[in-house]
Backbone as CSV, one residue per row, in Angstrom:
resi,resn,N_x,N_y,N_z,CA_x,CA_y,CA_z,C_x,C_y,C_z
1,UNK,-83.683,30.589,37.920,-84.805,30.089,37.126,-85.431,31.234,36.341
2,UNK,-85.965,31.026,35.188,-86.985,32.191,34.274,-87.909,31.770,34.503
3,UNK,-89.134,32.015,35.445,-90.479,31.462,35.165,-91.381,32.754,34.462
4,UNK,-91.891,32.510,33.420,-92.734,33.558,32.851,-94.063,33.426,32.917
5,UNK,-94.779,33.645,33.723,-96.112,33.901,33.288,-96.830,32.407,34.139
6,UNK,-96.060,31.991,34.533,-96.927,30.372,35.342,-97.491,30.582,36.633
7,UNK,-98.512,30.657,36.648,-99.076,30.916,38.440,-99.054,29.210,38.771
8,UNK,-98.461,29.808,40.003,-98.453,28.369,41.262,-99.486,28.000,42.014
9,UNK,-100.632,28.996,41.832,-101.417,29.130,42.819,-102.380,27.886,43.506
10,UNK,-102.778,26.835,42.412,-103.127,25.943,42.454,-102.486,24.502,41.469
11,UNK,-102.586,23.522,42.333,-101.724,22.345,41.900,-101.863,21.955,40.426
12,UNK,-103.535,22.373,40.146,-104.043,21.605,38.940,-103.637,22.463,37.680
13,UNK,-103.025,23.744,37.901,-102.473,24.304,36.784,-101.173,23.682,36.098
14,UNK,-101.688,23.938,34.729,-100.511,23.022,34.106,-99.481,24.782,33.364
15,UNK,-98.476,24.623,33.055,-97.495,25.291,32.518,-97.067,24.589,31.324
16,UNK,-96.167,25.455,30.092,-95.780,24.942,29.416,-94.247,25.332,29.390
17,UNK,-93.101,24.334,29.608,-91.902,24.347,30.166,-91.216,24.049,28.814
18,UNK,-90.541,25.585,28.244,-89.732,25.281,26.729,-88.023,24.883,26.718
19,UNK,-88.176,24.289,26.101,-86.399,23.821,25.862,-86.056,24.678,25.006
20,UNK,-86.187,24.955,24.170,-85.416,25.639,22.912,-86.805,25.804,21.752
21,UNK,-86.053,26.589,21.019,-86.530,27.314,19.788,-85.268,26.667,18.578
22,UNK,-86.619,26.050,17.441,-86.016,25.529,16.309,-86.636,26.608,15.014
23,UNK,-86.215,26.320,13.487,-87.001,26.668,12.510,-87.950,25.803,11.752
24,UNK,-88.729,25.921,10.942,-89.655,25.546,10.378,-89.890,24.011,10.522
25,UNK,-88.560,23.370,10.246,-88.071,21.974,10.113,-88.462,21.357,11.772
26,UNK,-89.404,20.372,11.597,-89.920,19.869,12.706,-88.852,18.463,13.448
27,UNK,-88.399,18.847,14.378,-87.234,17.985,14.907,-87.217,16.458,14.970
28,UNK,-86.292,15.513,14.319,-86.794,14.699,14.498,-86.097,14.172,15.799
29,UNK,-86.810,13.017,16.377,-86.236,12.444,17.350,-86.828,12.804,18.648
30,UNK,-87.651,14.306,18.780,-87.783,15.110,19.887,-89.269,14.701,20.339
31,UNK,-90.526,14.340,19.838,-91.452,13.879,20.225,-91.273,13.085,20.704
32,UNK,-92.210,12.874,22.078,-92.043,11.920,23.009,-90.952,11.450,23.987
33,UNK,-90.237,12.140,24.086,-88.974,12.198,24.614,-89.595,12.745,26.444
34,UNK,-89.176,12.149,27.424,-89.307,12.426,28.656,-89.205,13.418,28.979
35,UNK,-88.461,14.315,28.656,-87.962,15.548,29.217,-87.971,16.121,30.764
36,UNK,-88.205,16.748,30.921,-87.869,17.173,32.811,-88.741,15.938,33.615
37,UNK,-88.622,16.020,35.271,-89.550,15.203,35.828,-90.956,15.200,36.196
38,UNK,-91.946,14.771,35.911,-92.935,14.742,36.433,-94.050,15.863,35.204
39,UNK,-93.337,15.725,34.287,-94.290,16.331,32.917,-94.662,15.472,32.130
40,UNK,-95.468,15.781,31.172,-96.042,14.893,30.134,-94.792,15.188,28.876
41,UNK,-94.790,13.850,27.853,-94.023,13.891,26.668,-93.499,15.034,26.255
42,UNK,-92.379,15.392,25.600,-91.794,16.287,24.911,-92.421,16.615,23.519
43,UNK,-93.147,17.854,23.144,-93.766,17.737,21.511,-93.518,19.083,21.262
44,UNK,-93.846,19.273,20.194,-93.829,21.002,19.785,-94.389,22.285,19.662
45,UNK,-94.623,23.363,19.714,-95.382,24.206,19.414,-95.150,24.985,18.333
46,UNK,-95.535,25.083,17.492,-95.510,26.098,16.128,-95.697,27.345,16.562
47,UNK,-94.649,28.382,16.368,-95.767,30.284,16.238,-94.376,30.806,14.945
48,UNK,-95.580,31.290,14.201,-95.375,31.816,13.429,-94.450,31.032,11.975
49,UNK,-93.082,31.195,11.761,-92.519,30.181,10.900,-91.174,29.441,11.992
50,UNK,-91.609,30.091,13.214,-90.740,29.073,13.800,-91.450,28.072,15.093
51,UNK,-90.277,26.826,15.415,-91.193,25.860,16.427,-90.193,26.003,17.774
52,UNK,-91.232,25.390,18.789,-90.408,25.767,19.928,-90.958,24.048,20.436
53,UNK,-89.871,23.441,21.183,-89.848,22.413,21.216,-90.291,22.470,23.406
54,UNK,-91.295,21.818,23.570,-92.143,22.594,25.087,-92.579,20.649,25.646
55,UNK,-93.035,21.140,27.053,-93.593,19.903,27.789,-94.372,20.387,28.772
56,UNK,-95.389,19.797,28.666,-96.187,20.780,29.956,-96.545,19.997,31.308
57,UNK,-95.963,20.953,31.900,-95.565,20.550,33.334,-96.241,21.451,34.614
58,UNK,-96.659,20.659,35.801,-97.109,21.345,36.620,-96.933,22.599,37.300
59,UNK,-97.725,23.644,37.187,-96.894,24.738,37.722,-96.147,25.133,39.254
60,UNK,-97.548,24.318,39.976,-96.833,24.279,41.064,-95.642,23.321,41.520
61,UNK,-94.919,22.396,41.067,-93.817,21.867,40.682,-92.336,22.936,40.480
62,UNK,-92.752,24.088,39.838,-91.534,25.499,39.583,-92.109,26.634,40.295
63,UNK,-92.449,26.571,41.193,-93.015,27.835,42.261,-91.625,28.263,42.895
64,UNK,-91.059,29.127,43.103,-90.135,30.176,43.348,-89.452,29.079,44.742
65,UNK,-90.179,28.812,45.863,-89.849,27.973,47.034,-89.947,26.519,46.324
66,UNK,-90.325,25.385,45.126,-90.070,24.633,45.221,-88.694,24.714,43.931
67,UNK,-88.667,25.749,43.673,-86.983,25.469,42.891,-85.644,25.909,43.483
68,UNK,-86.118,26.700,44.746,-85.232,26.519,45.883,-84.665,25.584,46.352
69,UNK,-85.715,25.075,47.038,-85.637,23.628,47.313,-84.837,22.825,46.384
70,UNK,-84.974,22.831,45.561,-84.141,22.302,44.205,-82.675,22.358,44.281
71,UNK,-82.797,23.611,44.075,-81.163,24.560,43.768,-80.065,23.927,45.400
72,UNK,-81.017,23.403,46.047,-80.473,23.109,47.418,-79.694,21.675,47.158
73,UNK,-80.081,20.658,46.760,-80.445,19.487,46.361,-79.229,19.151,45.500
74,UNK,-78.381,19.060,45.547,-77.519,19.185,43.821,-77.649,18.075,43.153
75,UNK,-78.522,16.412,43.765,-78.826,15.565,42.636,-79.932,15.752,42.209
76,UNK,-81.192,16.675,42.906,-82.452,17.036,41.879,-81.904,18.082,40.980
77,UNK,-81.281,18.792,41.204,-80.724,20.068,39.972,-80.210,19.052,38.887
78,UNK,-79.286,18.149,39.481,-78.334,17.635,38.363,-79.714,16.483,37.392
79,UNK,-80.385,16.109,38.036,-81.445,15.586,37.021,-82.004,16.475,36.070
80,UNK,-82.685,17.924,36.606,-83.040,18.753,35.715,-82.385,19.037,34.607
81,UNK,-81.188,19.270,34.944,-80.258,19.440,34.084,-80.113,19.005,33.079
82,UNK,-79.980,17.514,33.271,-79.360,16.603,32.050,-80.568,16.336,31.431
83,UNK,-81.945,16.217,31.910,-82.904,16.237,31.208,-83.749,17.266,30.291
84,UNK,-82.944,18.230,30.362,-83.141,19.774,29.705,-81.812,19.265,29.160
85,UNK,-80.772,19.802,29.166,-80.195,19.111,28.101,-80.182,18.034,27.110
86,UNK,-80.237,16.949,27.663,-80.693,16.313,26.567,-82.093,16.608,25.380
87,UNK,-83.033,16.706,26.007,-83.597,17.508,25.030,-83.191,18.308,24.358
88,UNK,-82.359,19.417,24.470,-81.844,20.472,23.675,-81.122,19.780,22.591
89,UNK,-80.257,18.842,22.925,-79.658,18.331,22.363,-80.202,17.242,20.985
90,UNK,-80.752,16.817,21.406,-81.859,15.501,20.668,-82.373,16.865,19.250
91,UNK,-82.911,18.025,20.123,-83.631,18.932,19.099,-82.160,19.480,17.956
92,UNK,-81.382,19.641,18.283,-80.771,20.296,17.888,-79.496,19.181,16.773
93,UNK,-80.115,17.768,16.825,-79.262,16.716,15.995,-79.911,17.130,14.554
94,UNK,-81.528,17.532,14.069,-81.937,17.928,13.149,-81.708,19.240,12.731
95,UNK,-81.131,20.419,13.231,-80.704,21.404,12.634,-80.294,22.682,13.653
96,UNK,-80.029,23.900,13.545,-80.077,24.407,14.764,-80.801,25.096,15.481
97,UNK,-80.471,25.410,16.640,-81.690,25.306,17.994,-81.253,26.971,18.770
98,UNK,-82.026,27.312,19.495,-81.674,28.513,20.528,-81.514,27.431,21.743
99,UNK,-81.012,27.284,22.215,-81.634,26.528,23.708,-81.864,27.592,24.927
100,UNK,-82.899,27.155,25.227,-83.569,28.498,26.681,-82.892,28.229,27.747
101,UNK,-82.966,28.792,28.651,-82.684,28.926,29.897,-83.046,27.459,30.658
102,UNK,-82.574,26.458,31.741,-83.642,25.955,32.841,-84.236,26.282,33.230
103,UNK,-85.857,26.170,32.807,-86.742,26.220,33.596,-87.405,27.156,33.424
104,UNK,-88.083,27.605,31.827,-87.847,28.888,31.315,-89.566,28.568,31.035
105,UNK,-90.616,28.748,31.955,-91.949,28.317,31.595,-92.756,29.644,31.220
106,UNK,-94.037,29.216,31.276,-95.254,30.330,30.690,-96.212,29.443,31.110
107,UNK,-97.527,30.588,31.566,-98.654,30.312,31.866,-100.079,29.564,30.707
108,UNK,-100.129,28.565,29.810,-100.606,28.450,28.994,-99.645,28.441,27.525
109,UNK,-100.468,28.096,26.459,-99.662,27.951,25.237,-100.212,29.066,24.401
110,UNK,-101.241,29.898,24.653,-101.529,31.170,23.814,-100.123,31.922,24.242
111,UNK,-100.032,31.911,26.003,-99.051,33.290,26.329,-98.015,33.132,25.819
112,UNK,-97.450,31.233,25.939,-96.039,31.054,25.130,-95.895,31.487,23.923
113,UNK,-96.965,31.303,23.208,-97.124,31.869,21.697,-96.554,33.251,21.485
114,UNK,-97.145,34.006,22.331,-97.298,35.425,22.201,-96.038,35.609,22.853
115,UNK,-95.373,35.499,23.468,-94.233,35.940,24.303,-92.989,35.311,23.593
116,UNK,-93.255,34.211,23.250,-91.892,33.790,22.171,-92.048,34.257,20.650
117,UNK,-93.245,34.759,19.772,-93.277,35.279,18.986,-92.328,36.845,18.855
118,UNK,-92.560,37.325,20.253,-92.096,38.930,20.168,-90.291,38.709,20.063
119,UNK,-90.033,37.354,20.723,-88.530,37.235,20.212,-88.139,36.898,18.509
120,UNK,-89.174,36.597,18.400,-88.956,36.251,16.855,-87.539,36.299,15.783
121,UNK,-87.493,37.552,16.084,-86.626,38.021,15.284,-85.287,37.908,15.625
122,UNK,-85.094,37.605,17.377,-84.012,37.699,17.867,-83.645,35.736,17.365
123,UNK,-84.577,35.215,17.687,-84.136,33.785,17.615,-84.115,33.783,16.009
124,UNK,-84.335,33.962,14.989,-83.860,33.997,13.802,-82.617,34.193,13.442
125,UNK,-81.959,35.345,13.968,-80.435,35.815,14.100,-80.005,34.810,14.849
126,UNK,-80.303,34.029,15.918,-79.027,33.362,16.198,-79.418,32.119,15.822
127,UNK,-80.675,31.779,15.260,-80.559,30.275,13.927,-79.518,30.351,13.024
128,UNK,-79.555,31.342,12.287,-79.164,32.089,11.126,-77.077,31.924,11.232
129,UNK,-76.752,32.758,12.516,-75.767,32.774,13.224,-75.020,31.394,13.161
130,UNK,-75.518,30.595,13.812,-74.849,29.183,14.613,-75.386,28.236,13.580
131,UNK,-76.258,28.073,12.621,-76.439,27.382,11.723,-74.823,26.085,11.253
132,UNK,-74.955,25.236,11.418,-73.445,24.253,10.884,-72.446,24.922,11.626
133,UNK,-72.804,24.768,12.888,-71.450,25.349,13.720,-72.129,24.886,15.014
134,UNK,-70.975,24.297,15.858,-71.204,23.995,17.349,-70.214,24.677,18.215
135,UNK,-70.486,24.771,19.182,-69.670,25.378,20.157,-68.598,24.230,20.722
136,UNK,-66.899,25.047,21.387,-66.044,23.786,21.473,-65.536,24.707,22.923
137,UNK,-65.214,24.271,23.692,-64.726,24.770,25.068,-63.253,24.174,25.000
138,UNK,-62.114,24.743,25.259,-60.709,25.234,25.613,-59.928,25.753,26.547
139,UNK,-59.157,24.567,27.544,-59.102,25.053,28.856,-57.644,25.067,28.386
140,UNK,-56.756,25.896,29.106,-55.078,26.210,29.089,-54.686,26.190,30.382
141,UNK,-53.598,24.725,31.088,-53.444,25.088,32.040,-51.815,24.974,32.249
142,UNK,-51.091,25.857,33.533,-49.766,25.706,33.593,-49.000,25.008,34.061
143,UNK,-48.147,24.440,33.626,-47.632,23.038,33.569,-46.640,23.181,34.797
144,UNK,-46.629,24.449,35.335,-45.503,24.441,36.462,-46.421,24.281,38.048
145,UNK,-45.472,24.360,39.207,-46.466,23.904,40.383,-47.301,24.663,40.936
146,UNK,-47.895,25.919,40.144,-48.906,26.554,40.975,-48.469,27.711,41.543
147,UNK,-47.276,27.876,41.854,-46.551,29.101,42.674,-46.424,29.009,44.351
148,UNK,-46.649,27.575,44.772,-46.764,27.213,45.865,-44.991,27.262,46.065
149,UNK,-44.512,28.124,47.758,-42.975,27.646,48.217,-43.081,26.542,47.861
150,UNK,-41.872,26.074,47.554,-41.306,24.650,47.715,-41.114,24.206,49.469
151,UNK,-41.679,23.296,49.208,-41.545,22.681,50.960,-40.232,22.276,51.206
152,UNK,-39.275,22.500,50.858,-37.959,21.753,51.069,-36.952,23.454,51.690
153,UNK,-38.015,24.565,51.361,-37.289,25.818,52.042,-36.940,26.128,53.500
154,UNK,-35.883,26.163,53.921,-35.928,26.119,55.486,-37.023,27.571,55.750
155,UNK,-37.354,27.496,56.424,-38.061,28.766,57.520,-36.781,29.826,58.451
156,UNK,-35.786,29.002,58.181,-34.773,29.726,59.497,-33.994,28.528,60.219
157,UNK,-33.665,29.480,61.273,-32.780,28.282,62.359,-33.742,27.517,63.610
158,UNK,-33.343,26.746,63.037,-34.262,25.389,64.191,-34.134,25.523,65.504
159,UNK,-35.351,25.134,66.349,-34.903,25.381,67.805,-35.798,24.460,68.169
160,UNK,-34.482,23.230,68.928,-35.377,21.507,69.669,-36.060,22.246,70.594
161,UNK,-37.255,21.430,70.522,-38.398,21.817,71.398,-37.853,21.344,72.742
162,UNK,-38.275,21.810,73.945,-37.863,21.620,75.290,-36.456,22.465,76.006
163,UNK,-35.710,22.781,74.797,-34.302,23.517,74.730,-34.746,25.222,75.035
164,UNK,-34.278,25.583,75.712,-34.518,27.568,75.869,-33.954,27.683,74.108
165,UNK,-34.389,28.592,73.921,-33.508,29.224,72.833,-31.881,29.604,72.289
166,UNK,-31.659,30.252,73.556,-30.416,30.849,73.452,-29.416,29.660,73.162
167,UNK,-29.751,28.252,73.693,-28.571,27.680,73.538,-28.792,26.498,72.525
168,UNK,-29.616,26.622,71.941,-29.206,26.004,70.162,-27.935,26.775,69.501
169,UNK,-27.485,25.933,68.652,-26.500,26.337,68.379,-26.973,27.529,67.061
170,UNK,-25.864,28.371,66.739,-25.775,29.732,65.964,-26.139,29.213,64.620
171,UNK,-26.681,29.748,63.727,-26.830,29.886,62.355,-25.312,30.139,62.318
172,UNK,-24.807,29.634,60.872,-23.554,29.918,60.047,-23.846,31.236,59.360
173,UNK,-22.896,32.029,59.476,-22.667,33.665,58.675,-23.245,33.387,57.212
174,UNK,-23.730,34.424,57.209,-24.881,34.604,55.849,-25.936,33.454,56.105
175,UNK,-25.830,32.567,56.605,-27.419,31.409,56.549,-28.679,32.839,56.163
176,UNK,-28.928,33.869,57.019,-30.190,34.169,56.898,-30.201,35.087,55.637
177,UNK,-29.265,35.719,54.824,-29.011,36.323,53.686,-29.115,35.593,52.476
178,UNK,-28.351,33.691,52.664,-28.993,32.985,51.711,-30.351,32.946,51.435
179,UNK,-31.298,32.553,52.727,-32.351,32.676,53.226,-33.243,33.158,52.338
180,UNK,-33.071,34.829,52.652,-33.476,35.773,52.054,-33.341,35.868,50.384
181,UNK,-32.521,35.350,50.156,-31.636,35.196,48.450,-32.977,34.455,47.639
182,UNK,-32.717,33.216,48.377,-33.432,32.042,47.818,-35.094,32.272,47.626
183,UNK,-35.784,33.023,48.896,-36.864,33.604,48.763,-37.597,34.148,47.706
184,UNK,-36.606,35.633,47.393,-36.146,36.483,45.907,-36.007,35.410,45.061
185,UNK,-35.601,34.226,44.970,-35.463,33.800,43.608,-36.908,32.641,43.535
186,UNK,-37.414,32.518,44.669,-38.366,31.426,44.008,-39.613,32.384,43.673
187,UNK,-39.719,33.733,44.100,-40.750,34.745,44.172,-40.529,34.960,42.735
188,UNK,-39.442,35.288,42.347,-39.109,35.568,40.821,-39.120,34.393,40.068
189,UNK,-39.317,33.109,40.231,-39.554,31.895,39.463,-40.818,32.197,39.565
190,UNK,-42.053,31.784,40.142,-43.363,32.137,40.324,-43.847,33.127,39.278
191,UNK,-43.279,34.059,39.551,-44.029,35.098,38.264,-43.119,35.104,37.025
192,UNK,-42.208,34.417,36.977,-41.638,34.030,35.327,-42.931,33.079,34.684
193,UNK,-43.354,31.946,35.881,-44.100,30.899,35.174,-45.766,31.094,35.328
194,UNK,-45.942,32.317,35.919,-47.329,33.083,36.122,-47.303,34.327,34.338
195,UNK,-46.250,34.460,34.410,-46.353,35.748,32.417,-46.170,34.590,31.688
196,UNK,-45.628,33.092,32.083,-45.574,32.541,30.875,-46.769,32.100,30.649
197,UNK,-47.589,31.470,31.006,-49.091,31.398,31.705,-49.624,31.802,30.918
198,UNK,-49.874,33.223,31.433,-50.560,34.446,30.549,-50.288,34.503,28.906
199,UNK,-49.167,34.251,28.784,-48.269,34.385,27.585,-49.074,32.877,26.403
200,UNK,-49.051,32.029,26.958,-49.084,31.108,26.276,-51.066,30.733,26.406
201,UNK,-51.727,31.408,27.155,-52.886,31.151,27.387,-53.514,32.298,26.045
202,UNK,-52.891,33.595,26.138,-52.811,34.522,24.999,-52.536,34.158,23.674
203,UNK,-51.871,33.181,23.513,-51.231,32.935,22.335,-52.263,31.704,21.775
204,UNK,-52.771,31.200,22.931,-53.744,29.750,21.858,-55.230,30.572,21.697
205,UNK,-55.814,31.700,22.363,-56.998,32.404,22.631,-57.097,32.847,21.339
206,UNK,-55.739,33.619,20.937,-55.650,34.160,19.446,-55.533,33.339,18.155
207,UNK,-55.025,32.005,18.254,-54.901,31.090,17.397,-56.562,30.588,17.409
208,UNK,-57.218,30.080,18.547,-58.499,29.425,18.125,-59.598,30.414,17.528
209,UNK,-58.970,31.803,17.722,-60.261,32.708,17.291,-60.189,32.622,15.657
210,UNK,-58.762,32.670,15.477,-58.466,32.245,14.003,-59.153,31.370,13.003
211,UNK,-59.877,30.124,13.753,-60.570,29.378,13.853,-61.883,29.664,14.057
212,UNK,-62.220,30.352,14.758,-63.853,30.587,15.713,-64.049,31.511,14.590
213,UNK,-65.926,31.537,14.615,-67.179,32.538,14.371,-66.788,33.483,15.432
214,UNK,-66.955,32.678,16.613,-67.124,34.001,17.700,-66.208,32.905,18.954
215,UNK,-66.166,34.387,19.560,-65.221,33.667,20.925,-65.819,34.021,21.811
216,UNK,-65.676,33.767,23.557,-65.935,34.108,24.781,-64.907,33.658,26.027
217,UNK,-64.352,34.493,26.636,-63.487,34.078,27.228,-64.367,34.050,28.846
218,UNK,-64.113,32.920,29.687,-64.913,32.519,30.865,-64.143,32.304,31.634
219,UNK,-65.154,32.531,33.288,-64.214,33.194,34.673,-63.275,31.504,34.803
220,UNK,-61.910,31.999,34.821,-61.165,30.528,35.400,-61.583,29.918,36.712
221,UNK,-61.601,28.346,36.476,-62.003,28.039,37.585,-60.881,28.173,39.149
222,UNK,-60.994,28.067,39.971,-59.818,27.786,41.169,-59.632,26.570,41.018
223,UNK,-58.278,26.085,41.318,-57.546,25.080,41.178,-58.872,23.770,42.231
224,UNK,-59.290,24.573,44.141,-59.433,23.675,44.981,-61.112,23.647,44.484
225,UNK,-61.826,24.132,43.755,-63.318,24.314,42.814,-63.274,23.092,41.957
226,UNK,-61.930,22.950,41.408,-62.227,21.437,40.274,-61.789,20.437,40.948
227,UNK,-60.997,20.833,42.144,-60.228,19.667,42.723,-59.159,18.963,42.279
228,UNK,-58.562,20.761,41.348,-57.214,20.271,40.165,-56.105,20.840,40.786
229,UNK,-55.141,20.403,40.855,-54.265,21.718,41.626,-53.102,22.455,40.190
230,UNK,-53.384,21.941,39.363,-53.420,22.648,37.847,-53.317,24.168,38.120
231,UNK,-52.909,25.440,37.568,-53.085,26.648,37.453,-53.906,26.656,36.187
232,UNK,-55.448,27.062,36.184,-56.182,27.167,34.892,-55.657,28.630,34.064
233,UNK,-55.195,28.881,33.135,-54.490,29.625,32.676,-55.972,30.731,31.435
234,UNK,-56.454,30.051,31.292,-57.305,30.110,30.171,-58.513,29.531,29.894
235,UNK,-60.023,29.583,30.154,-61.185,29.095,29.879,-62.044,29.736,28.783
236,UNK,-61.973,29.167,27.673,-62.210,30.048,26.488,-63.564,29.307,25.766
237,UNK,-64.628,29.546,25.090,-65.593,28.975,24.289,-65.591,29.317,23.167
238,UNK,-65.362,28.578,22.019,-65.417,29.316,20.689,-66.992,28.485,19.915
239,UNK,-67.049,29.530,19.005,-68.009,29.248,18.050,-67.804,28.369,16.116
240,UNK,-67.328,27.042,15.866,-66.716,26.992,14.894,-67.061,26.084,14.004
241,UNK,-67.401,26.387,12.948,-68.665,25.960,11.293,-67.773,24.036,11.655
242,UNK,-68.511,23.260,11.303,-68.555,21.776,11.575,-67.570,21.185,10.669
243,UNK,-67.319,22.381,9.065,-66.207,21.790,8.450,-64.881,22.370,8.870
244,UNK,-64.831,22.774,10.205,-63.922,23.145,10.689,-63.422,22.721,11.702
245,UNK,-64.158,21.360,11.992,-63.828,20.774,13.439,-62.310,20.013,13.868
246,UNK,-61.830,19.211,12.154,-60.690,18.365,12.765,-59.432,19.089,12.706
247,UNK,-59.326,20.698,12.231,-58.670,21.604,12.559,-58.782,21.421,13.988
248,UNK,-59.469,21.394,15.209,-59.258,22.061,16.052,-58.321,21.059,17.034
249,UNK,-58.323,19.903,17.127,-57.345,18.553,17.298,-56.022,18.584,16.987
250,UNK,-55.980,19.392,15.789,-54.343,19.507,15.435,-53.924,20.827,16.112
251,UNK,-54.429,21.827,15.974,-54.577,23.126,16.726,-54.050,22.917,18.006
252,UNK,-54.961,22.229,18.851,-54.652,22.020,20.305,-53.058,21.165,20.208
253,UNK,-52.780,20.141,19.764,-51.557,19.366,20.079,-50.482,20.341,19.242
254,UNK,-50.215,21.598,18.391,-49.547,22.314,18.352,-49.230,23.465,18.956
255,UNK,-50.103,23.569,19.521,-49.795,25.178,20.552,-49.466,24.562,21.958
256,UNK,-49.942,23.083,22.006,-49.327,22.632,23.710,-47.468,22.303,23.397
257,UNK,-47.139,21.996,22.087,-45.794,21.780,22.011,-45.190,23.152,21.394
258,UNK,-45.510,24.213,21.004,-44.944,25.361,21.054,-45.258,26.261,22.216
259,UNK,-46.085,26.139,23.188,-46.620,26.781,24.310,-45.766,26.304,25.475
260,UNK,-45.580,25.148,25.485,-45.348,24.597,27.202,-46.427,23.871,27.720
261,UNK,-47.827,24.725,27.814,-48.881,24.160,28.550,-49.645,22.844,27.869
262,UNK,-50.583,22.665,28.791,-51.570,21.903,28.670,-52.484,22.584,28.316
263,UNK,-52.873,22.216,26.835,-54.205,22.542,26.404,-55.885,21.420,26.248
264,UNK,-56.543,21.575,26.699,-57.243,20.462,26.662,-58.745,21.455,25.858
265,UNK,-59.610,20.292,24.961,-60.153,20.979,24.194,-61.750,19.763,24.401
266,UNK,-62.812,20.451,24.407,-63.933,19.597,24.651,-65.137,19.962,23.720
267,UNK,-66.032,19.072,23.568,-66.869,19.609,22.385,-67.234,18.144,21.596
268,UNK,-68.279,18.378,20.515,-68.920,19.799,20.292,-70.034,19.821,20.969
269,UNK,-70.525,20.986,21.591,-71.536,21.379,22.515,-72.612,21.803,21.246
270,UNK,-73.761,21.922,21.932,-75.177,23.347,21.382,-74.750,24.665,21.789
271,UNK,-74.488,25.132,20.717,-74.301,26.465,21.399,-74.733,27.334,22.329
272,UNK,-74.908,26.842,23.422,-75.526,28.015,24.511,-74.624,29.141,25.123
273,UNK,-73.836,29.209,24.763,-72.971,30.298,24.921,-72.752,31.533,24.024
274,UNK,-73.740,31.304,23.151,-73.573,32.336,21.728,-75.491,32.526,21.405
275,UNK,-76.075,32.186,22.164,-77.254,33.064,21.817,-77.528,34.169,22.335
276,UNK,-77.019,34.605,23.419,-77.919,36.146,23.708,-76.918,37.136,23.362
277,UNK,-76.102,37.009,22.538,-75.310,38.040,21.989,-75.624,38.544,20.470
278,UNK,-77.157,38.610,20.180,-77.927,39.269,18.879,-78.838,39.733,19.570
């Protein structure tokens, strides 16, 4: 959480809880809008020539132990969430937006004033920046099984349970040298289809930047995290101007048939992945 400047100390203090930073152009759609739980309407604040789109909400509501509590919870988070998003979003259908952090408050609307003014300049650059451009997310994954043995590999020579050992019958000459053979070759299949991976996750990263303002490449997820058993090869975010979007559709279905992989492509987002890099 960012809480700036909101004392918890008593219930009856109110906070002012910002979604994002717009320019001059007053958003439409964004007044009155619900926004997080248990605040009053969504409206705006003016400083300086830019607006910041705010709801003011109880402070003791974001006290350090009740957003714990929260973070614990994953269907109260997931409400916050989508209700901060959507706002961001709603603001950002009229032109473009910074979007803040969850949960990014201040003690009063002078301090918000004063404390989002001193960014001023930074949120100008990335208006300026992302202006007719949305962000598009790009996952690359490998189409082979993961690098898991094949279950069909013997382990060795079998021995019926209840039987001593010695008198199962003998492995056939070379059995444990095939064994060993076959091992070597699925170890060496595995990392043929682990560089091709790499290879082809490399090869669409460089093609969409071709495409992109800006790029960011993001931590892959684990296969048992999405509940994919997929090898994620590639988690990439690009930055790319709006008359550039139905490029990115043809893009993806050509690099999955010159690649091998699965490319899957999602979007268009608010750029929150490209503001704190000005």
């Amino acid at each position: 959480m960012t809480q700036r400047g909101a004392d918890p100390s008593s219930a009856d203090v109110d906070a002012v809880y910002v979604f994002a930073v717009c320019d001059t152009r007053t958003p439409a759609g964004v007044a009155g809008l619900p926004g997080v739980p248990g605040g009053d309407a969504v409206r705006t604040l003016p400083f300086g020539e830019l607006t910041a789109v705010v709801q003011t909400v109880r402070a003791a509501d974001f006290t350090e132990e009740a957003w714990q509590a929260r973070l614990s919870d994953r269907q109260q988070l997931e409400r916050y969430a989508r209700a901060h998003h959507h706002v961001v979003s709603a603001a950002a259908e009229a032109g473009p937006v910074v979007p803040l952090p969850l949960a990014t408050l201040y003690h009063g609307e002078q301090r918000a004033r004063s404390a989002l003014a001193a960014e001023a300049a930074r949120f100008r650059a990335v208006l300026e920046r992302t202006a007719d451009h949305a962000e598009w997310g790009v996952k690359v994954y490998s189409t082979g099984s993961g690098g898991a043995d094949r279950p069909d590999l013997p382990a060795g020579p079998a021995v019926t349970p209840g039987r001593p050992a010695e008198r199962t019958s003998r492995p056939a000459p070379g059995a444990g040298l095939a064994y060993l053979e076959r091992k070597r070759g699925l170890r060496a299949e595995r990392e043929q289809r682990q560089d091709a991976a790499i290879r082809a996750a490399e090869m669409v990263d460089a093609e969409f930047q071709r495409v992109a303002a800006a790029a960011r490449r993001l931590r892959s997820h684990a296969p048992e995290l999405a509940g994919d058993r997929r090898v994620q090869a590639l988690n990439a975010t690009y930055l790319v101007a709006k008359d550039r979007t139905e490029e990115l559709g043809r893009l993806a279905r050509t690099l999955e048939q010159s690649t091998g992989a699965q490319v899957e492509l999602s979007g268009p987002w608010v750029p929150y992945s490209f503001v704190g890099e000005v």
